[in-house]
N, C-alpha and C positions, 0 to 999 in steps of 0.2 A: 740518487747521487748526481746524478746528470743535472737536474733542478740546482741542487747546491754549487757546484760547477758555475754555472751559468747566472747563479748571484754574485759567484765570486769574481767573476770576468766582469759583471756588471762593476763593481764596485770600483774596477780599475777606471770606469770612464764618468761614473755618478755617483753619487751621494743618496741615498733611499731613505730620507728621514721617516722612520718610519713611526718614532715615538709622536712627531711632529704632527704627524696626517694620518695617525690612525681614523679609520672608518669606524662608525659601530657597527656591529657584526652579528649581534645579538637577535636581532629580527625576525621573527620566526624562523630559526635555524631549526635545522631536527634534530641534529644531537642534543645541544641546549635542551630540549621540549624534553630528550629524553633520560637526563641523567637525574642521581636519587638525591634528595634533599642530604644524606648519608655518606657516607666514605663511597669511594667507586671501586675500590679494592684493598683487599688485608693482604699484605705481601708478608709473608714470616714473621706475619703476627702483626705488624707495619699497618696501619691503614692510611691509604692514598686518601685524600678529602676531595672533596666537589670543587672547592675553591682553585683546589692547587690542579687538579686538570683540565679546570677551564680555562684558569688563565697558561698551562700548552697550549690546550688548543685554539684557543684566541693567537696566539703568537703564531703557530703553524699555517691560518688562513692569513694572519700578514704576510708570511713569509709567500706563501703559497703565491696572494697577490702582486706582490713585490716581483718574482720571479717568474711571471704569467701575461701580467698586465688584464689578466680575466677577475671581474670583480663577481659575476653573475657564476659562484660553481654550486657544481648541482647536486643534488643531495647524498646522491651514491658518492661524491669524491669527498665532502664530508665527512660521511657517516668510515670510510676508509681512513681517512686523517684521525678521525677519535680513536679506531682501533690500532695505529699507530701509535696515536701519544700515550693512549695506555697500556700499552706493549711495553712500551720506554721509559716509561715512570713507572712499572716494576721491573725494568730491568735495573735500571737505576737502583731500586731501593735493595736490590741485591747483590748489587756491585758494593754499595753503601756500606751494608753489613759485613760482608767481607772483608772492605776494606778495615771495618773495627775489628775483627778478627786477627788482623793483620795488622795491627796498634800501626794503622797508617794514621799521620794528625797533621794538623796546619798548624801557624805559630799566627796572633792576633794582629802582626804585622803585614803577612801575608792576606790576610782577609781583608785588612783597610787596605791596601794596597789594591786587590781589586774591586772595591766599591768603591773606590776614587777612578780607574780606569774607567767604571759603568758612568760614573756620573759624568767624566771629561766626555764621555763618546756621545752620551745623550748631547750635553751641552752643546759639541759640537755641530752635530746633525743640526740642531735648532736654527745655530747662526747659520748654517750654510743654506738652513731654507727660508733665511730674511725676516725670524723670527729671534723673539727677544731667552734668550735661554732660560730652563726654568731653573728654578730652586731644589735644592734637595728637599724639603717638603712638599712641593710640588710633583715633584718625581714618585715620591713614595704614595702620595697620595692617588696619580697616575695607574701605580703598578698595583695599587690596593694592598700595600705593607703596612708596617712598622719597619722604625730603627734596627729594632731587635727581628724583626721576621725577616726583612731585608740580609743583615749581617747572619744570621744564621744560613738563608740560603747561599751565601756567598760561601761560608764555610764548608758546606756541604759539596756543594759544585767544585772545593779547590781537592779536597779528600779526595770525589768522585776522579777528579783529572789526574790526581797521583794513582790513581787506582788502576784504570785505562795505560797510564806508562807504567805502570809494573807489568801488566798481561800482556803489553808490547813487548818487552824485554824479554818475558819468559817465553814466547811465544816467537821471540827474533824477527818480528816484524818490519819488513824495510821494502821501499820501491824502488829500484834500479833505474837510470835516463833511461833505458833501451824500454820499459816501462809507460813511463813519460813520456818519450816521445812517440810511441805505439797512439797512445791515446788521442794523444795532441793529431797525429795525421789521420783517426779516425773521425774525430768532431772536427774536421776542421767549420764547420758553420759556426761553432761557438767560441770562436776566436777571432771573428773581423768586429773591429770596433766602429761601429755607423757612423754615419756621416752628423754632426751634430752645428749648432752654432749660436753665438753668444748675442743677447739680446737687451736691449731696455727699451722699455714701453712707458705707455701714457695712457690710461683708464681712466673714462668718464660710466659711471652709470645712470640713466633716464630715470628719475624719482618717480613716486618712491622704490622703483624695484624695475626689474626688466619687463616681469611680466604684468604687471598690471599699470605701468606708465601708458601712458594717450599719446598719440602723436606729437604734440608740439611738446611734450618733456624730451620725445628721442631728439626731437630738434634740437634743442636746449642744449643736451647734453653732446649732441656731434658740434654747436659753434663752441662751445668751452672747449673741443681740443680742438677743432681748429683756430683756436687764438692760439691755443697753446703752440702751435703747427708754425703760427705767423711771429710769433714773439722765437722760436728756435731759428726759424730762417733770418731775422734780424738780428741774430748773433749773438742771442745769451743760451746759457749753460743749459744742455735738455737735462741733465741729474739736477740744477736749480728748477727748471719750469718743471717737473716731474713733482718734486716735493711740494713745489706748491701747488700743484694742480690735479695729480693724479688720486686714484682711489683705492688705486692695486695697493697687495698687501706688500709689495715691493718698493712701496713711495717713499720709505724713509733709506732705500739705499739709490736714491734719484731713477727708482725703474729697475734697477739693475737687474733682470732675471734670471741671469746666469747660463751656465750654457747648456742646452735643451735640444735632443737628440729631434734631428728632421722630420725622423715618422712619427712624430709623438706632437708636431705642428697642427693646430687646426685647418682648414682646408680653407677658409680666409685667406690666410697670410702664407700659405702655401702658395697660393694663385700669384702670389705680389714677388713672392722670394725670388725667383730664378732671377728676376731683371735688376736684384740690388746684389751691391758691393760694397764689402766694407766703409764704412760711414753713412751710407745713403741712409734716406727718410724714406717710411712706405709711405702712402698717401694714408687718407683717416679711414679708419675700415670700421665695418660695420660687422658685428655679430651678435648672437642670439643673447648677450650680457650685457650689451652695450656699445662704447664708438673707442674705438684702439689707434694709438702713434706708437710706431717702432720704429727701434733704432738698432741697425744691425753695426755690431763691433768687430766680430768675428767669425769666421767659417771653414771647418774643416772638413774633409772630403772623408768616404769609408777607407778603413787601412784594415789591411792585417795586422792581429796581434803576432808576435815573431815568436818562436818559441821561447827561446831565451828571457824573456821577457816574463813567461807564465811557468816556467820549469820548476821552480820550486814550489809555486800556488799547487800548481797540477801532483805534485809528489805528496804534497800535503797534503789534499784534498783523497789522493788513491790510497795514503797509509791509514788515513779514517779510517775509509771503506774498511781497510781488512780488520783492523782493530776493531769495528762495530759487529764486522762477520765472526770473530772468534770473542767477544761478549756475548754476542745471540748464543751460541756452542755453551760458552759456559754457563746460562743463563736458563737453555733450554730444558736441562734435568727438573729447575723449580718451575717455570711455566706449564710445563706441563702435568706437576703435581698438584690436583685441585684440592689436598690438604695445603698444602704452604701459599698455594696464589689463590685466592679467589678474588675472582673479579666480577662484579652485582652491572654490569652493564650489559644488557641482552641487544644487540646491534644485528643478528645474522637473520632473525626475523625481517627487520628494517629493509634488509639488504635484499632476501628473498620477498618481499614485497614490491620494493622499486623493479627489481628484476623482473618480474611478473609484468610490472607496469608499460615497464619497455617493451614489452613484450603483444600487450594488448593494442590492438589498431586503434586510431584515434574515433575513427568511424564504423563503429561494427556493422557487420553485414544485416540488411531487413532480414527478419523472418520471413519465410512464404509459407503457406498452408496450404498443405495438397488439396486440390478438388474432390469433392464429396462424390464418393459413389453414387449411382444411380438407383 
């Protein structure tokens, strides 16, 4: 919950395009290696598919990295994430059921309604990461749908959310400020918004590539931005010398980078920052991609998030909570029925294996062998 939190606060100071920069993730993963060509679980007769819990738990290590900034996680936090996401997609599919039980329905309007929302948001992400936004077939193709697979999940997911505010209601679910603001003065770490600031640049890369350019390419490519360097100090437009000259995938908004949290600065241009101010030019820098011009526009100091300001984020974020806690409760009678759930994924092995592994010294100790009697 606390992770979720802390995207959420995030979101208030950046934009996570995450559709935009998905990594593959696929790579000798250990779950991946170890789920069944087969359903991963029959939930009341339901069976969960391979597809549909991979593409959780692909989303889960987005999210995971998104909220972490750790790209390298290790196999135990993994192989926990999978037993999470199918803990969740049957609890899901038993909320699901009930809810047809419960002739809860969506009307067709409601469903294009929010796969227009999904598409604006994607779109959006796109443009803000200085990319050209995709296509709705691009998208689907992306998420590895259909028309019909897409709008059917969309359907499903709006049932499942009436479902969740029905056990809210019966269950009188609510957070009180005194609540909220409990919280808010126990994290306060998760409420200063860091120091960040707004940038455009100028990217040359040494042909053909970083790494295997010779000398006189790095050359090459450090006088191309130092013209660039000489033609901005004679007075024309660095978003003009930018588009024509730079490489970055930001060239067609003259550099623009947007604004980009200080610690998240390479240690380059870290070195240069403290002695510029708004407008200045850094000199041409050099790094392990190439030769860089920056333009600082912008710069803001670390603040506090104020409460006020996160109060109803934070309420919302704490009524989940409870509403997830009393879904587990009622969810828990069938999970624990291994006629009604079965789930074909063996992970505790995995787990007592790593465990073991942690456990073992990198360097085991020599053998000695006693001296032989006489």
């Amino acid at each position: 919950m606390f992770r979720k939190l802390l995207l959420l606060i995030s979101s208030l100071l950046i934009v996570i395009p995450i559709y935009a920069q998905a990594p593959d993730l696929s790579k000798m993963d250990i779950v991946e290696k170890s789920v069944p060509d087969g359903p991963v679980a029959i939930v009341l007769g339901t069976p969960i598919s391979r597809e549909e819990f991979l593409m959780r738990y692909r989303l889960e290590l987005l999210e995971y990295i998104a909220g972490t900034g750790q790209k390298d996680i290790k196999d135990e936090e993994r192989v926990r994430m999978a037993i999470r996401c199918v803990t969740n997609l049957a609890q899901r599919e038993i909320l699901y059921q009930e809810a047809l039980k419960r002739k809860i329905t969506t009307t067709a309007d409601e469903v294009q309604k929010a796969i227009d929302e999904q598409i604006k948001e994607i779109q959006d992400e796109s443009r803000n990461a200085g990319k050209t936004p995709p296509t709705l077939e691009e998208i689907l193709k992306a998420k590895g749908e259909t028309m019909e697979t897409f709008r059917e999940r969309n359907r499903k997911n709006l049932i499942l959310k009436k479902m969740k505010q029905a056990l809210a209601n019966e269950y009188k679910i609510t957070v009180t400020d005194s609540e909220a603001k409990k919280f808010y003065d126990d994290n306060t770490d998760l409420f200063m918004k860091p120091s960040r600031i707004h940038l455009q640049q100028i990217f040359r890369q040494p042909k053909p590539n970083a790494k295997s350019a010779d000398e006189s390419a790095w050359q090459e490519a450090q006088k191309e931005v130092e013209k660039a360097l000489a033609r901005i100090k004679a007075g024309e437009n660095f978003e003009a010398v930018a588009r024509s000259v730079s490489e970055a995938p930001d060239r067609q908004k003259g550099g623009d980078m947007g604004w980009v949290p200080t610690e998240a600065l390479p240690s380059f241009l870290k070195q240069v920052l403290p002695s510029m101010k708004p407008g200045d030019l850094s000199p041409v820098l050099k790094s392990p991609l190439g030769w860089h011009l920056f333009k600082l526009l912008e710069s803001e100091a670390e603040e506090k998030i104020t409460y006020e300001q996160v109060k109803e984020k934070i309420k919302s974020i704490l009524t989940e909570q409870k509403i997830d806690e009393k879904i587990f409760e009622f969810c828990r009678p069938y999970l624990n029925n291994a006629e009604k759930v079965k789930i074909f994924l063996a992970f505790d092995p995995i787990l007592e294996k790593l465990s073991r592994e942690d456990k073992t010294p990198s360097q085991p100790p020599k053998k000695t062998t006693a001296p032989k009697k006489k």
